[in-house]
TINU-855998 format. One line per field, with one value per residue (C-alpha): residue number from 1; x negated, y negated, z negated; residue in three letters. Coordinates in steps of 0.1 Angstrom, whole numbers. Layout:
residues N
n = c(NUM / ...)
X = c(X / ...)
Y = c(Y / ...)
Z = c(Z / ...)
res = c(ALA / ...)
END
This chain:
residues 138
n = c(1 / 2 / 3 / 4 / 5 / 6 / 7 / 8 / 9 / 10 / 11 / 12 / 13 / 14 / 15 / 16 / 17 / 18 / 19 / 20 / 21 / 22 / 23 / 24 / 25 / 26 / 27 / 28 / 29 / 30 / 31 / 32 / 33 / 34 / 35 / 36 / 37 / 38 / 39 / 40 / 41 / 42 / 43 / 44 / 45 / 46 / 47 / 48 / 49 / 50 / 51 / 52 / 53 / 54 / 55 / 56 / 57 / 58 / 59 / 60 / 61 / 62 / 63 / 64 / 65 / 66 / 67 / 68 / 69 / 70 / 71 / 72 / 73 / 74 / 75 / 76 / 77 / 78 / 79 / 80 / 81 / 82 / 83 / 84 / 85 / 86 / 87 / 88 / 89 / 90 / 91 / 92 / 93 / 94 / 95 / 96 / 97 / 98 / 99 / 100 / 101 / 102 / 103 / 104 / 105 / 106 / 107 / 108 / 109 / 110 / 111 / 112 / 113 / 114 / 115 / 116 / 117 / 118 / 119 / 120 / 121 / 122 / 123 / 124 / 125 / 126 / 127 / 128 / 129 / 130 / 131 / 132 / 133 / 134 / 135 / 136 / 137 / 138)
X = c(-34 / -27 / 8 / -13 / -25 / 9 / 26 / 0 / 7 / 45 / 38 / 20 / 49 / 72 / 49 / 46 / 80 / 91 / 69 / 75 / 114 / 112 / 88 / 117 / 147 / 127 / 116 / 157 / 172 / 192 / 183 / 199 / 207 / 190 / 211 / 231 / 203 / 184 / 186 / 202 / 176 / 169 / 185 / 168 / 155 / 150 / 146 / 166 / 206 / 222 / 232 / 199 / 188 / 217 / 211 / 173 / 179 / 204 / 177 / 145 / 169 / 174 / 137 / 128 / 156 / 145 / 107 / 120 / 140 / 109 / 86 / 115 / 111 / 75 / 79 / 104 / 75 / 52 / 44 / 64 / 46 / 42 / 48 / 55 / 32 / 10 / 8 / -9 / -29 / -40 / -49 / -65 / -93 / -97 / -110 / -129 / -149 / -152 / -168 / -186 / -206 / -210 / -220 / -248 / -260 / -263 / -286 / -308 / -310 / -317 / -346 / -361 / -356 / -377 / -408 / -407 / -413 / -442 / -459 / -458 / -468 / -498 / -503 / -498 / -527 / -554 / -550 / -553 / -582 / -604 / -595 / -607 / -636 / -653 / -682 / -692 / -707 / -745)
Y = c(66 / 73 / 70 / 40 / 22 / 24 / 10 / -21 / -24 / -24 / -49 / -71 / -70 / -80 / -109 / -126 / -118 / -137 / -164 / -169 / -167 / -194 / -214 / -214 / -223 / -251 / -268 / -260 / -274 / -306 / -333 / -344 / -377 / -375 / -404 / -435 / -453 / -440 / -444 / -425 / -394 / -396 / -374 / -340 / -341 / -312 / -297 / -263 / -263 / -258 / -220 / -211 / -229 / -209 / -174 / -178 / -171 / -144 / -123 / -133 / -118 / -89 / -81 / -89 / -66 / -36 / -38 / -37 / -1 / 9 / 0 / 25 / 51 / 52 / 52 / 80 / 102 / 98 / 128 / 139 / 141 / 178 / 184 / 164 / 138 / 164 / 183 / 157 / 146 / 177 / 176 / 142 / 158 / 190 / 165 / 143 / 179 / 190 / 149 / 154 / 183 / 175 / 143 / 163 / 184 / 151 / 133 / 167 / 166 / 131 / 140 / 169 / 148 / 115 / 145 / 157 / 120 / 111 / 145 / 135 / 100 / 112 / 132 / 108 / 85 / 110 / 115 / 83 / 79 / 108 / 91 / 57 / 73 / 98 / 90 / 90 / 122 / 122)
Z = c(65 / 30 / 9 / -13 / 18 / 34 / 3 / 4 / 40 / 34 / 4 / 26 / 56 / 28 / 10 / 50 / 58 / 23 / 28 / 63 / 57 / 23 / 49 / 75 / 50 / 36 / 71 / 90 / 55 / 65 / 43 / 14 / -1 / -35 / -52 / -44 / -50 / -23 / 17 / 39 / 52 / 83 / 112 / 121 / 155 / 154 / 191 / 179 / 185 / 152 / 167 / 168 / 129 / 112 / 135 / 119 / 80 / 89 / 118 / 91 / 61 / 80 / 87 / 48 / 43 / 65 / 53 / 14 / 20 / 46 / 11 / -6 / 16 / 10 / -28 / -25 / -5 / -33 / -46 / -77 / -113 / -124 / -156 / -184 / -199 / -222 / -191 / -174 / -201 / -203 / -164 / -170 / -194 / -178 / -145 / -172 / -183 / -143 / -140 / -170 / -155 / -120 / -135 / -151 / -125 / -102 / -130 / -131 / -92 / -88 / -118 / -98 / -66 / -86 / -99 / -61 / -51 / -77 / -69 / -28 / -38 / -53 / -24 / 0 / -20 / -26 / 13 / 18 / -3 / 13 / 49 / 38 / 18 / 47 / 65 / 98 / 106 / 107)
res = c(UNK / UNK / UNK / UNK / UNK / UNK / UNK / UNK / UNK / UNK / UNK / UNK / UNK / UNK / UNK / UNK / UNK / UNK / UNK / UNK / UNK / UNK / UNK / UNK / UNK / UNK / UNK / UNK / UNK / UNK / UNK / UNK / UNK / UNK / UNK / UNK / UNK / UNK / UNK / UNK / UNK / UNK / UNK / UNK / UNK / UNK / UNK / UNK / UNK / UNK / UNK / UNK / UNK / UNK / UNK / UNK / UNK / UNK / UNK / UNK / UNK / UNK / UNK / UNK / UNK / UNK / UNK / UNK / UNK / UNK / UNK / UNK / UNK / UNK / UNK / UNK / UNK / UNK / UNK / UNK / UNK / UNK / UNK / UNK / UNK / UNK / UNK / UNK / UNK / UNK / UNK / UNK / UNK / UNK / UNK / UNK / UNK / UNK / UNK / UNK / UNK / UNK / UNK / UNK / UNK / UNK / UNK / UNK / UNK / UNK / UNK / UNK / UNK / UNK / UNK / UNK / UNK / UNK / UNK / UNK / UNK / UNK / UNK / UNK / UNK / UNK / UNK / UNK / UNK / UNK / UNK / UNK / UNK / UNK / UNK / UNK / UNK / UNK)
END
């Protein structure tokens, strides 16, 4: 697997982790009495002891922060630009000429290959002509 495919991979880890963490806080969060004026929330029955709500955050925090420096180590092994930025333009229009002309030599393939295909198809129908047109044999 590519560098690119492994930092969307990583990127993906971290966007489920994150959601899955935020998801976590939201639904453990004890409630909390908006304002005098309204009632008291109602208890969490909650069928976790409160050990195991507050070791949650801390082991899903942990694994949000291990994928984030795995997704910098990945960014660290990317290769390193040469040159400086005329360099690489440079680099970026020699490839745009090398396109350019294998561009070309494609479309004058694809042209012979399209001539090839109308001279076969004519052959193909002046054969099929004479086989419809002959005769029995006398």
């Amino acid at each position: 697997m590519d560098i690119i495919s492994q930092l969307q991979e990583q990127a993906n880890t971290i966007a489920s982790l994150a959601f899955n963490t935020f998801g976590t806080l939201q639904r453990d969060a004890p409630p909390v009495r908006l304002s005098p004026n309204y009632p008291e929330p109602p208890a969490n029955t909650a069928t976790e002891t409160p050990a195991d709500i507050a070791e949650q955050p801390k082991l899903m925090s942990a694994a949000l922060v291990k994928a984030a420096k795995q997704f910098d180590v990945l960014v660290s092994a990317l290769p390193v630009s040469e040159g400086d930025e005329e360099a690489q333009l440079k680099r970026i229009a020699e490839l745009q000429e090398e396109n350019e002309e294998v561009g070309q030599e494609l479309q004058n393939q694809l042209e012979a290959a399209e001539t090839e295909l109308k001279q076969v198809q004519g052959l193909f129908n002046e054969a099929a002509d004479n086989c419809l047109n002959l005769k029995k044999p006398e």
